[in-house]
DOBAMI-268334 format. One record per atom (N, C-alpha, C, O): residue number from 1; residue in three letters; x, y, z. Coordinates in steps of 0.05 Angstrom, whole numbers, plus 5000, padded with zeros to 4 digits. Atoms other than C-alpha are relative to their C-alpha. Layout:
REM residues N
+-----+-----+------+------+------+
:   n : res :   xx :   yy :   zz :
+-----+-----+------+------+------+
: NUM : ALA :    X :    Y :    Z :
...
+-----+-----+------+------+------+
This chain:
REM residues 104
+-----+-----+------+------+------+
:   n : res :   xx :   yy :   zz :
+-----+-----+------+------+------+
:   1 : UNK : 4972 : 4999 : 5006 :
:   1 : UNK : 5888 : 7181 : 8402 :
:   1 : UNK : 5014 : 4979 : 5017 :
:   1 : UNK : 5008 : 4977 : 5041 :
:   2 : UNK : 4987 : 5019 : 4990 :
:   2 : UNK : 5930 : 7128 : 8420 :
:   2 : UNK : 5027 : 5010 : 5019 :
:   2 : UNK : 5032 : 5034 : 5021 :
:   3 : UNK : 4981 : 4993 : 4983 :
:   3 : UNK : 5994 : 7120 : 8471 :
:   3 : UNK : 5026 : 5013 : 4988 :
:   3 : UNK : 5042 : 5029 : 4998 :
:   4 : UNK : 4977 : 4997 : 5009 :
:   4 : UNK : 6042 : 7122 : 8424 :
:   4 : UNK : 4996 : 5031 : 4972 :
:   4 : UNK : 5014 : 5046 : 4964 :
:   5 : UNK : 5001 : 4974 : 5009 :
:   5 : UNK : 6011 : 7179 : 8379 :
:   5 : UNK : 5006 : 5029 : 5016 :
:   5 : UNK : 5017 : 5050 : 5008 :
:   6 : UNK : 4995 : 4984 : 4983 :
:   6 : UNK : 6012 : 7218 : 8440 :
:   6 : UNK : 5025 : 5009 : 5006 :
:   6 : UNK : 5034 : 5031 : 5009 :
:   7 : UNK : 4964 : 4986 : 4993 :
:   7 : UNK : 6086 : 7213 : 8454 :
:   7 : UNK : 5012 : 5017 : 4982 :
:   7 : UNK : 5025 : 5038 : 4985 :
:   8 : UNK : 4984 : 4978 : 5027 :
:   8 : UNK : 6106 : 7232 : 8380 :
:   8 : UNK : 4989 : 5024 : 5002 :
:   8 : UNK : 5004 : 5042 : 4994 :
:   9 : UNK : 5007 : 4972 : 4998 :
:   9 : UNK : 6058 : 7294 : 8394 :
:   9 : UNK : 5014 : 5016 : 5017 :
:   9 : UNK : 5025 : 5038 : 5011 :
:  10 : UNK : 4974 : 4992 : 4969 :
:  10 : UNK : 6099 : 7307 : 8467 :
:  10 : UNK : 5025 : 5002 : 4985 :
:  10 : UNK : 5028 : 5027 : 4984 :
:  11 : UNK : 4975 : 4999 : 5016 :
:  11 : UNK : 6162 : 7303 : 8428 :
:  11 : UNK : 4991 : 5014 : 4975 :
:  11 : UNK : 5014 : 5023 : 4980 :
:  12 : UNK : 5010 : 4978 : 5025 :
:  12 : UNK : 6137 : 7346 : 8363 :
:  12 : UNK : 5007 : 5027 : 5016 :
:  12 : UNK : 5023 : 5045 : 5014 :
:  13 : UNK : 5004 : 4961 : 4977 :
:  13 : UNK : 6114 : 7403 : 8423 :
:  13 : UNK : 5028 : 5006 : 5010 :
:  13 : UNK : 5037 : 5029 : 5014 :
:  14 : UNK : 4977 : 4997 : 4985 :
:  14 : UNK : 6177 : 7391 : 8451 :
:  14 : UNK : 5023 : 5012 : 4987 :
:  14 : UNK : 5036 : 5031 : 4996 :
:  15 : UNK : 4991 : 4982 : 5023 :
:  15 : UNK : 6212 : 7408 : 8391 :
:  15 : UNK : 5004 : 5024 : 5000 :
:  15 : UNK : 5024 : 5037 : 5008 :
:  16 : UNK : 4996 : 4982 : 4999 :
:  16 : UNK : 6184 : 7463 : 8378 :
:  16 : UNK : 5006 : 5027 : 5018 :
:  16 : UNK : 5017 : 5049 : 5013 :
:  17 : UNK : 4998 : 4978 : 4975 :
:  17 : UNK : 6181 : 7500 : 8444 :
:  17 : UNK : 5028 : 5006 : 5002 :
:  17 : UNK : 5035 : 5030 : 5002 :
:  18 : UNK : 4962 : 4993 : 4996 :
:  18 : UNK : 6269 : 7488 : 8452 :
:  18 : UNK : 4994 : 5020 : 4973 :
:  18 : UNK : 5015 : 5034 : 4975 :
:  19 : UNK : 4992 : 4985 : 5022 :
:  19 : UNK : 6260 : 7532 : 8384 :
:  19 : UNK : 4980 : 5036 : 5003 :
:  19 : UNK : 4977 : 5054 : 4986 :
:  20 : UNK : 5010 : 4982 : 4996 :
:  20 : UNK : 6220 : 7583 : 8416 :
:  20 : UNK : 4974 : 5007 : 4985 :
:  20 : UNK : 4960 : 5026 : 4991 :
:  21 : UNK : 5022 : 4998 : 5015 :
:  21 : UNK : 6165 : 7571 : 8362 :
:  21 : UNK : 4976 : 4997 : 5015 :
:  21 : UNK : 4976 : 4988 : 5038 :
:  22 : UNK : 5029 : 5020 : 4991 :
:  22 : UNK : 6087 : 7557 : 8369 :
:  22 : UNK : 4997 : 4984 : 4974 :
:  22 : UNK : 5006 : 4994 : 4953 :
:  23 : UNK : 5002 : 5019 : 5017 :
:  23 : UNK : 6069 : 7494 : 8324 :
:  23 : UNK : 4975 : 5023 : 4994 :
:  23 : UNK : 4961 : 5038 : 5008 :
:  24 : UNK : 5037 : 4988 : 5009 :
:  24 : UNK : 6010 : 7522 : 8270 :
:  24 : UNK : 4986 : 4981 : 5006 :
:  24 : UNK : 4990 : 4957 : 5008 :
:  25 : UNK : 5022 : 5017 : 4990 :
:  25 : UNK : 5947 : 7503 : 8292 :
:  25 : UNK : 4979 : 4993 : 4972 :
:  25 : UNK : 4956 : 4988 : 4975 :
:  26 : UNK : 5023 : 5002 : 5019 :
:  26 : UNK : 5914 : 7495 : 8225 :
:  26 : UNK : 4978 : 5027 : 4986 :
:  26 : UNK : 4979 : 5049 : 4996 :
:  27 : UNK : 5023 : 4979 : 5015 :
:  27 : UNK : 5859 : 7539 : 8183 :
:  27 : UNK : 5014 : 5020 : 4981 :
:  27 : UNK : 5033 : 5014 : 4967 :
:  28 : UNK : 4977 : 4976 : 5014 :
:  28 : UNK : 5885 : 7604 : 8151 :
:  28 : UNK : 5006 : 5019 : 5013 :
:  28 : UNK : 4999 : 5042 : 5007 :
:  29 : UNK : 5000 : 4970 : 4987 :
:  29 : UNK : 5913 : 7647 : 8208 :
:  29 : UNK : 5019 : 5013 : 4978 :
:  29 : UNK : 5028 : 5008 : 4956 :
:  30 : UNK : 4979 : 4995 : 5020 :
:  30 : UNK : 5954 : 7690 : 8189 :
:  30 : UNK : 5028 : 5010 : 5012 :
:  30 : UNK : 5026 : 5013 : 5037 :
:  31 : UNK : 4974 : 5003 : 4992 :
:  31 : UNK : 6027 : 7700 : 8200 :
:  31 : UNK : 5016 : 5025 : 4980 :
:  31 : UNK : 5004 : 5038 : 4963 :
:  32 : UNK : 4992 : 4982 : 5018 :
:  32 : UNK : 6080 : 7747 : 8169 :
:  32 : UNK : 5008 : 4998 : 4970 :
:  32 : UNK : 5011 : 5015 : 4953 :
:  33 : UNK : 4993 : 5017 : 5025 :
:  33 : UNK : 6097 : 7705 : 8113 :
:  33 : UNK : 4971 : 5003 : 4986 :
:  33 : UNK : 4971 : 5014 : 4965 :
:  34 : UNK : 5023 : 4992 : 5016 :
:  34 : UNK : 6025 : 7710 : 8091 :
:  34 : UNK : 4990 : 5026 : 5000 :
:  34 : UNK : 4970 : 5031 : 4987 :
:  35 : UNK : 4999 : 4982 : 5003 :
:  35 : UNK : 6028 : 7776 : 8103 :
:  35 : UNK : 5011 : 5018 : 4980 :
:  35 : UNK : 5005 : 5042 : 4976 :
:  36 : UNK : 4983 : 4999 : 5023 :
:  36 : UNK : 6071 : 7785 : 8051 :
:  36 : UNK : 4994 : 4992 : 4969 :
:  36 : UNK : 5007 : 4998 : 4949 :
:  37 : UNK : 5004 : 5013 : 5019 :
:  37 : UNK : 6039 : 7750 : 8002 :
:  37 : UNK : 5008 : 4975 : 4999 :
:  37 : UNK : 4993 : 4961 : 4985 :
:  38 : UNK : 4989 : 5027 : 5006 :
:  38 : UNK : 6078 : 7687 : 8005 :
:  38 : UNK : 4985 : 4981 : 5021 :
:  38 : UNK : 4973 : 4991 : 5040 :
:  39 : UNK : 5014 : 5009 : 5000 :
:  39 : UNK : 6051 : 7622 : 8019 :
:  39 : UNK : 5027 : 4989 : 5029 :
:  39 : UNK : 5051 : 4996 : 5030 :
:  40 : UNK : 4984 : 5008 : 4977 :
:  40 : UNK : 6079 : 7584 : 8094 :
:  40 : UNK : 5020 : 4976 : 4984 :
:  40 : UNK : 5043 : 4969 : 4988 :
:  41 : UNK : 4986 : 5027 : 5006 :
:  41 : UNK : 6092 : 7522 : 8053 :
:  41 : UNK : 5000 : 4989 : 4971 :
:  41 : UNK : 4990 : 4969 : 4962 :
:  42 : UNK : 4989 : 5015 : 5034 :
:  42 : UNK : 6118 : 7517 : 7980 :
:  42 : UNK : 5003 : 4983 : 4987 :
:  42 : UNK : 5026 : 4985 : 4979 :
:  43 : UNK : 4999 : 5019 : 5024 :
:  43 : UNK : 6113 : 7464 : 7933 :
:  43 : UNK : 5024 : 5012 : 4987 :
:  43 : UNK : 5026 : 5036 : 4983 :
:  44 : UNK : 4985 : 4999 : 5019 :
:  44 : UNK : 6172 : 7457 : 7893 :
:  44 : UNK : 4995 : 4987 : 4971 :
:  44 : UNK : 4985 : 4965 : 4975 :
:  45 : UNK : 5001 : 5010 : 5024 :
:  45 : UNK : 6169 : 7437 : 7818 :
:  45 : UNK : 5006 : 4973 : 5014 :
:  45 : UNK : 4984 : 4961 : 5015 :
:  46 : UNK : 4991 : 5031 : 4998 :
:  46 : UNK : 6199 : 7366 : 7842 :
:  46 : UNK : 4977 : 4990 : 5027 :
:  46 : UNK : 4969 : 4967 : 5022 :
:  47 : UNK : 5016 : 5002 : 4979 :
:  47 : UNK : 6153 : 7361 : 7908 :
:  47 : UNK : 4979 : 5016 : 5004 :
:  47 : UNK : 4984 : 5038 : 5014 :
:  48 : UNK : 5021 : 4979 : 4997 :
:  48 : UNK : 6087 : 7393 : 7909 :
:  48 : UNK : 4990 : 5000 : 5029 :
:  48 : UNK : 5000 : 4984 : 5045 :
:  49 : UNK : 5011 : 4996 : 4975 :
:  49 : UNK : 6051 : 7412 : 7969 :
:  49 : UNK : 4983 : 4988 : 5007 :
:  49 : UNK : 4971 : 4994 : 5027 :
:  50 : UNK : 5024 : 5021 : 4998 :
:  50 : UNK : 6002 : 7357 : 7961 :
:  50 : UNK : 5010 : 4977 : 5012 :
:  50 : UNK : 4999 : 4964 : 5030 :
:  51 : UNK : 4985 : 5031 : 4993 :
:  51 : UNK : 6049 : 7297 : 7969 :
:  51 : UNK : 5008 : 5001 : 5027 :
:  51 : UNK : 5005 : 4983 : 5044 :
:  52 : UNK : 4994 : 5003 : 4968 :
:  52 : UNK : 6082 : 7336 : 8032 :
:  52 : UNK : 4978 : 4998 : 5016 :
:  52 : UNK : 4981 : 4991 : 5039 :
:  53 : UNK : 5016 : 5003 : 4976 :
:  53 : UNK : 6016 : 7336 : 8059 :
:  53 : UNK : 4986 : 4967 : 4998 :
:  53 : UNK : 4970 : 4958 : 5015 :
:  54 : UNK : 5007 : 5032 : 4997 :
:  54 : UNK : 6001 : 7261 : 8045 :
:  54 : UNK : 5016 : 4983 : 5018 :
:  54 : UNK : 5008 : 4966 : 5034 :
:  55 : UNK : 4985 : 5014 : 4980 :
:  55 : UNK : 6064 : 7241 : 8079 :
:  55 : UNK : 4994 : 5013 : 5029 :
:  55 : UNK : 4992 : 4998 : 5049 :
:  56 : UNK : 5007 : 4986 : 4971 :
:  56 : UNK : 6049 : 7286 : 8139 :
:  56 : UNK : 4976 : 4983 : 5015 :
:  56 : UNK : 4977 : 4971 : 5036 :
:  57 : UNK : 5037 : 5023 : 5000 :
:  57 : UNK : 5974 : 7250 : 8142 :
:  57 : UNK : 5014 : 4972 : 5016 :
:  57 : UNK : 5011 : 4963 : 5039 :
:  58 : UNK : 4993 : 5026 : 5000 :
:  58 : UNK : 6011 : 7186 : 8135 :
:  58 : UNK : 5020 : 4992 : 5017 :
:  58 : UNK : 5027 : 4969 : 5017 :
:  59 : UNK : 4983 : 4999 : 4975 :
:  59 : UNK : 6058 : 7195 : 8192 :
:  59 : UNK : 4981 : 5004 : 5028 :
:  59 : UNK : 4986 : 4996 : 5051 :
:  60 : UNK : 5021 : 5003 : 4981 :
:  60 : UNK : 5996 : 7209 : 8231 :
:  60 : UNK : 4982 : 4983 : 5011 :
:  60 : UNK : 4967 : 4985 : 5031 :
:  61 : UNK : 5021 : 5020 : 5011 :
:  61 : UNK : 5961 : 7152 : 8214 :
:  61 : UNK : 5013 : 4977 : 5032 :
:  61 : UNK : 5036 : 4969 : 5036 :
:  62 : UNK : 4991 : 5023 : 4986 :
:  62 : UNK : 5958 : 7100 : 8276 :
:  62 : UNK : 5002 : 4972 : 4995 :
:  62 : UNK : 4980 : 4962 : 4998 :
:  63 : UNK : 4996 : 5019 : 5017 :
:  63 : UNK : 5975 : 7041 : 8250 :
:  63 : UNK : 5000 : 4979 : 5015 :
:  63 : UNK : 5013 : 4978 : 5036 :
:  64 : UNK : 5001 : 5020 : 4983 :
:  64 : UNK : 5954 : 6974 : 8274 :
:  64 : UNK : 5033 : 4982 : 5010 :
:  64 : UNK : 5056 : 4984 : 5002 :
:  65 : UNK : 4972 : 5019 : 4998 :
:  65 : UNK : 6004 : 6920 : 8307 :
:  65 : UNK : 4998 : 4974 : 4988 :
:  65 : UNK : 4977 : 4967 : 4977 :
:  66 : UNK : 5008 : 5025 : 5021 :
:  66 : UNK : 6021 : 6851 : 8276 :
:  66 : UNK : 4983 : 4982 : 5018 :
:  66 : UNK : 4973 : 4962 : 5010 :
:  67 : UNK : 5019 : 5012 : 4989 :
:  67 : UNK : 5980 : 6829 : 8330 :
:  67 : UNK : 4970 : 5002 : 4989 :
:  67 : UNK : 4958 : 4982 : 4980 :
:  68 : UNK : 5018 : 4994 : 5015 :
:  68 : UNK : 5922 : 6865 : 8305 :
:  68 : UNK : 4986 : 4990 : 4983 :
:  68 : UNK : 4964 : 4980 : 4980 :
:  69 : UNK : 5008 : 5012 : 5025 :
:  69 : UNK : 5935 : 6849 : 8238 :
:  69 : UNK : 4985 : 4967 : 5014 :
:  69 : UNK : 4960 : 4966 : 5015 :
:  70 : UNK : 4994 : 5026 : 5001 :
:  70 : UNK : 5939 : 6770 : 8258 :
:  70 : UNK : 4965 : 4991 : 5009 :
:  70 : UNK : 4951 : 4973 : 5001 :
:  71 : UNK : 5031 : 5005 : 4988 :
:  71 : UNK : 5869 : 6776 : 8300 :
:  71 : UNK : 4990 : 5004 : 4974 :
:  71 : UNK : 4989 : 4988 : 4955 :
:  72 : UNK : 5026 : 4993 : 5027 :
:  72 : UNK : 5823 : 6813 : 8248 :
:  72 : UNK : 5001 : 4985 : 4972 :
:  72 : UNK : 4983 : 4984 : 4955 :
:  73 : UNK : 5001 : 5016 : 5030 :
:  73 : UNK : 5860 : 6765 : 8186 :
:  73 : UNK : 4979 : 4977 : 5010 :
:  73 : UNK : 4962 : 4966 : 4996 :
:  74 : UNK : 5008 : 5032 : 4996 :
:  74 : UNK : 5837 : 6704 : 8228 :
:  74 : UNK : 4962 : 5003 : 5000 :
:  74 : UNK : 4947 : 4989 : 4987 :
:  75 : UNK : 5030 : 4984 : 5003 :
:  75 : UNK : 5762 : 6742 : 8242 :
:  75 : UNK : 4992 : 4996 : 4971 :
:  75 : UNK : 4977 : 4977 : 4965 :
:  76 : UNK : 5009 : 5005 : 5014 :
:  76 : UNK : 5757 : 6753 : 8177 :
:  76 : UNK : 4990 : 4981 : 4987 :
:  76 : UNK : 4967 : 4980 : 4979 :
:  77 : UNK : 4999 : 5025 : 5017 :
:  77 : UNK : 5776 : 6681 : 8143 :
:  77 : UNK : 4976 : 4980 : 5014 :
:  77 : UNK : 4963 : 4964 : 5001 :
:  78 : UNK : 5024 : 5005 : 4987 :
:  78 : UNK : 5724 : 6660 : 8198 :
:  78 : UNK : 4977 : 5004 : 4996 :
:  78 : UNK : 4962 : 4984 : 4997 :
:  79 : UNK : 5021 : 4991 : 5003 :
:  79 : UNK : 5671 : 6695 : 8185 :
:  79 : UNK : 4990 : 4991 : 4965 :
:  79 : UNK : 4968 : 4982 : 4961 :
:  80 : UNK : 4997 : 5000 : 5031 :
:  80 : UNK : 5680 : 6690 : 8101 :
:  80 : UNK : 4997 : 4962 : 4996 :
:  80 : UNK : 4992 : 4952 : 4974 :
:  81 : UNK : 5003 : 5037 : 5000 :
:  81 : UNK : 5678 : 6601 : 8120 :
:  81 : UNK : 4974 : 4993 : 5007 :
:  81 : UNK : 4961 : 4977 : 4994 :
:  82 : UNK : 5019 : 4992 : 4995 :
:  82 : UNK : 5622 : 6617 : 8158 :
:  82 : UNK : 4973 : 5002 : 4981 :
:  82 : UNK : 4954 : 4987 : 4975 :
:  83 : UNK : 5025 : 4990 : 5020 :
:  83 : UNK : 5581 : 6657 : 8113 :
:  83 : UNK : 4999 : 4976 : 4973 :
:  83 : UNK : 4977 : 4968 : 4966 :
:  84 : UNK : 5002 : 5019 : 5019 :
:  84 : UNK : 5602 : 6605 : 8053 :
:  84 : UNK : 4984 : 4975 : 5014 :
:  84 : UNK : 4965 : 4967 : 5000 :
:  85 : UNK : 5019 : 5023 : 4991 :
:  85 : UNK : 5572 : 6545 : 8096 :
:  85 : UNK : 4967 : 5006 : 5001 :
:  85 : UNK : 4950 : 4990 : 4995 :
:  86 : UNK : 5033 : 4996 : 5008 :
:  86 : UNK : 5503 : 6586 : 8100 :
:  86 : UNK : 4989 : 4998 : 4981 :
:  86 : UNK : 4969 : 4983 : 4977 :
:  87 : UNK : 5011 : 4995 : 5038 :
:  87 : UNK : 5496 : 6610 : 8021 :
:  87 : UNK : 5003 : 4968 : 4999 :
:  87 : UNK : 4982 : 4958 : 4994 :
:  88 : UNK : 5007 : 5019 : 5017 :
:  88 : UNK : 5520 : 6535 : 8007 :
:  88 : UNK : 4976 : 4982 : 5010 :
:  88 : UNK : 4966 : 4966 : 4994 :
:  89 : UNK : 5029 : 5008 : 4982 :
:  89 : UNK : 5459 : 6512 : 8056 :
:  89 : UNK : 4982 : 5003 : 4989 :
:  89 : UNK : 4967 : 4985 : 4983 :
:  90 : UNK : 5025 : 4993 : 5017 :
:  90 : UNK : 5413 : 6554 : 8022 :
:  90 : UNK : 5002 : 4994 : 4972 :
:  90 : UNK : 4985 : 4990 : 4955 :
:  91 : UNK : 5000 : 5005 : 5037 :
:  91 : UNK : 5435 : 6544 : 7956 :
:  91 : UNK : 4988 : 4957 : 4998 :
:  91 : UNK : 4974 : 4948 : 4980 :
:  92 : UNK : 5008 : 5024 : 5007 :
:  92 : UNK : 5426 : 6459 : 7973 :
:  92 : UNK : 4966 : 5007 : 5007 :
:  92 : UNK : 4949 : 4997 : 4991 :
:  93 : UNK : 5034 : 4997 : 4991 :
:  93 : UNK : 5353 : 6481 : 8006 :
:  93 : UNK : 4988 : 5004 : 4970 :
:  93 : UNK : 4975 : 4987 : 4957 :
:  94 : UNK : 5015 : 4990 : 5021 :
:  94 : UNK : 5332 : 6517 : 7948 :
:  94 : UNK : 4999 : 4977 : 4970 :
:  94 : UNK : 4981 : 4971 : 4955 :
:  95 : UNK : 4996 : 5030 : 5022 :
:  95 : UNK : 5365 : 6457 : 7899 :
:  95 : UNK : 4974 : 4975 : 4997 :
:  95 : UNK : 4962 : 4966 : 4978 :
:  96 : UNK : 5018 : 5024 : 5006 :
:  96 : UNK : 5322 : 6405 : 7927 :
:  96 : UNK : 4972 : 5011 : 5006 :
:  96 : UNK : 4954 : 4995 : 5011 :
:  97 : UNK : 5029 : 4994 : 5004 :
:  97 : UNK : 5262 : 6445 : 7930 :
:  97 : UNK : 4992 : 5006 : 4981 :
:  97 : UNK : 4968 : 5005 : 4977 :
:  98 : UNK : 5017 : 5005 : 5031 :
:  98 : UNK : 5263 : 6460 : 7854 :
:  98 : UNK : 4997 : 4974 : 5000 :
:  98 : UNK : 4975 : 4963 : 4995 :
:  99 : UNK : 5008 : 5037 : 5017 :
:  99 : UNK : 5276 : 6384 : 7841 :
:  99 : UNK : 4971 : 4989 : 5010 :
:  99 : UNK : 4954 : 4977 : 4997 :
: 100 : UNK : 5026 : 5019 : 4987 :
: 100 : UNK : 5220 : 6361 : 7889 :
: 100 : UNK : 4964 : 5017 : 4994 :
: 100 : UNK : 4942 : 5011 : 5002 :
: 101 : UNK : 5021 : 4977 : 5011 :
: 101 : UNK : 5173 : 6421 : 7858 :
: 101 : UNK : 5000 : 4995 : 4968 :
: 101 : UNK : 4980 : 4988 : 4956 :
: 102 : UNK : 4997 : 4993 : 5029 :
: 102 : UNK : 5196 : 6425 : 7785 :
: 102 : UNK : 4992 : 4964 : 4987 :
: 102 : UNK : 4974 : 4956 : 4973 :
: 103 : UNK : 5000 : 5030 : 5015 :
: 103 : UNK : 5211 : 6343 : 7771 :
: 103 : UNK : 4990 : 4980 : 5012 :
: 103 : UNK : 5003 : 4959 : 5016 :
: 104 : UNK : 5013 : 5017 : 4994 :
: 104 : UNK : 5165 : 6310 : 7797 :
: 104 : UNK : 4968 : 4989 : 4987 :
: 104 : UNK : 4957 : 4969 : 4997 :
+-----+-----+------+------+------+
């Protein structure tokens, strides 16, 4: 977990504690709301309970910096110049070893 995932978690907890809550920890405890039958977290006809949990995910998600990005684009285009200079190597090897096999 990163520095800055950490803080948004410190500030989440922090949250909830001024509200006297405990954050759920996940699985299926159970609570009084599921005691009841009803579910903790509703889907609405316009918002299902799938999407809120994609954005939730996706708020979680550590997300590189444009530094990052800028390294691993340049890695890649490197590596991808790279590997084309080998294949076209082997592709001339293999060229003039049909001609000097096949047409002669």
């Amino acid at each position: 977990m990163g520095r800055r995932a950490r803080r948004e978690q410190a500030k989440a907890d922090r949250r909830t504690q001024g509200r006297g809550a405990t954050p759920p920890r996940g699985g299926l405890g159970t609570n009084a709301s599921a005691a009841t039958g009803e579910s903790q977290r509703n889907g609405s006809w316009w918002k299902p309970k799938w999407i809120t949990d994609i954005y939730g995910e996706l708020r979680r998600v550590t997300w590189p910096t444009r530094l990052e990005i800028a390294n691993l684009t340049v890695v890649v285009i490197l590596v991808s110049i790279l590997l084309g200079f080998v294949l076209g190597g082997f592709d001339l090897f293999f060229s003039w070893v049909v001609e000097q096999t096949l047409f002669r």
